[in-house]
C-alpha positions, 0 to 999 in steps of 0.5 A: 763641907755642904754648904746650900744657898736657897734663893728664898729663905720661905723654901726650907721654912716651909719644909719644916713647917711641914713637917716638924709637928710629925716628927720632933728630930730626924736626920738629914743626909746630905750628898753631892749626888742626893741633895739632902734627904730626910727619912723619918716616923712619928712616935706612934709609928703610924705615918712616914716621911720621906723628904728630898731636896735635889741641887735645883733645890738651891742656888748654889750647892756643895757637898764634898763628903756624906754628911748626917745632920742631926737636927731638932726641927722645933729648934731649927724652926725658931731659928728660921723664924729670924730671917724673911721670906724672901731672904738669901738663905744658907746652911753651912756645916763642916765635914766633921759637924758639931754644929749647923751654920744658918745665914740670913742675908737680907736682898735689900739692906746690907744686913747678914744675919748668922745663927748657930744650931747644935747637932744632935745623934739620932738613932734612925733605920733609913727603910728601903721605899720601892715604887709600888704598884697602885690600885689608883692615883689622884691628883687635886689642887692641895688647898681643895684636899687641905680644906677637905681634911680640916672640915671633914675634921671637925666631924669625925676622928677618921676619913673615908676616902672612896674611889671609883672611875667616875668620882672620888668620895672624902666622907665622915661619919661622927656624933654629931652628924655626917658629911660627905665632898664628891670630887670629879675628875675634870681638866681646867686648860686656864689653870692646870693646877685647878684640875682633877684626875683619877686613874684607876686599875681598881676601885678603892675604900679605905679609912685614915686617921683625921689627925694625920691627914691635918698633919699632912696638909701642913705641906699645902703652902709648898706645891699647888697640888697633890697627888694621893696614891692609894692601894687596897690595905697598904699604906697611902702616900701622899705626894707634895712636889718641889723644884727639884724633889718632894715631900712625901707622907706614907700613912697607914689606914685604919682597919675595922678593929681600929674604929 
């Protein structure tokens, strides 16, 4: 049997907002070792998620045997939609599950809400992610890269994204003009958050898709940061930090016959 109580209820709301415009169904695996993981690619095979949710992701967690949840996320996320932010929320599921049991319990009013959501079968490769080595690492506020992905949008289809030792460069180039934001590492000792840091081992130049990038901001609300690691001619990973675990996206760039 799993059953997760999470303190507050906007924790997996913000989860599967973050993710469920990207990818439509996907599985999630549950273990008393893992926590809860979800590995899935979006339709164009373009961007990588990679979530992961440890036991301190929770109040209480319980997992007695691995279990796969095959979940439709737009449903899952109406189902959400019910309960309050700041609600008690559990998810309970049997050890063979047909079924996904979501329950609501209100911390001021005696009110306990139950939802059920039917499972599904999914066809999904789980790939092996290794640890790769990176030409360089950033670290920025999310709101400040969230804010570049949506502006640098409205000019251009793709995303530049330039890196040196000294600055790191997000430029667009589009029909109706060009646009550029330079962001210099800096240390904020008042708000560690606010900070910037570049590491380096060499500089890189690559190009994304703008769409995807609107995508991945949707993630912006669970973490204040986000770290982007980028390596020449592989795909970029794009890190938001959880309690316990993370989200990440592995997108790939665009090359020159792609623009």
């Amino acid at each position: 049997m799993l059953e997760g109580k999470f303190e507050q209820a906007s924790l997996l709301k913000k989860v599967i907002e973050s993710i469920k415009d990207s990818v439509k169904l996907c599985n999630f695996n549950c273990s008393a070792e893992q926590g809860i993981t979800v590995q899935a690619i979006d339709d164009s095979r373009v961007l990588l998620i990679a979530l992961k949710m440890d036991a301190g992701c929770f109040q209480e967690y319980r997992c007695d045997r691995d279990l796969v949840l095959g979940l439709d996320l737009e449903s899952l996320g109406k189902i959400l939609r019910q309960g309050n932010n700041d609600d008690y929320l559990t998810v309970i599921a049997e050890d063979t599950p047909d079924k996904l049991l979501v329950v609501f319990e209100d911390k001021k009013k005696d009110r306990i809400s139950e939802f059920e959501l039917k499972l599904m079968d999914i066809d999904s490769d789980v790939l092996s992610i290794d640890d790769m080595d990176n030409d360089c690492s950033i670290t920025l506020p999310s709101a400040e890269f969230a804010k570049i992905a949506r502006d640098m949008k409205t000019l251009s289809e793709s995303l530049q994204i330039l890196v040196t030792k000294d600055s790191v460069k997000f430029a667009a180039e589009g029909t109706i003009g060009n646009g550029s934001v330079i962001l210099k590492p800096h240390t904020d000792m008042d708000e560690p958050d606010e900070s910037i840091r570049i590491d380096l081992n060499q500089p890189v130049n690559l190009t994304f898709g703008a769409k995807y990038l609107n995508d991945i901001v949707k993630a912006t609300a669970l973490s204040p940061t986000v770290t982007i690691k980028l390596t020449d001619k592989a795909p970029a990973l794009f890190e938001y930090r959880l309690p316990s675990g993370y989200l990440r996206y592995y997108l790939a760039p665009k090359f020159e016959d792609e623009e």
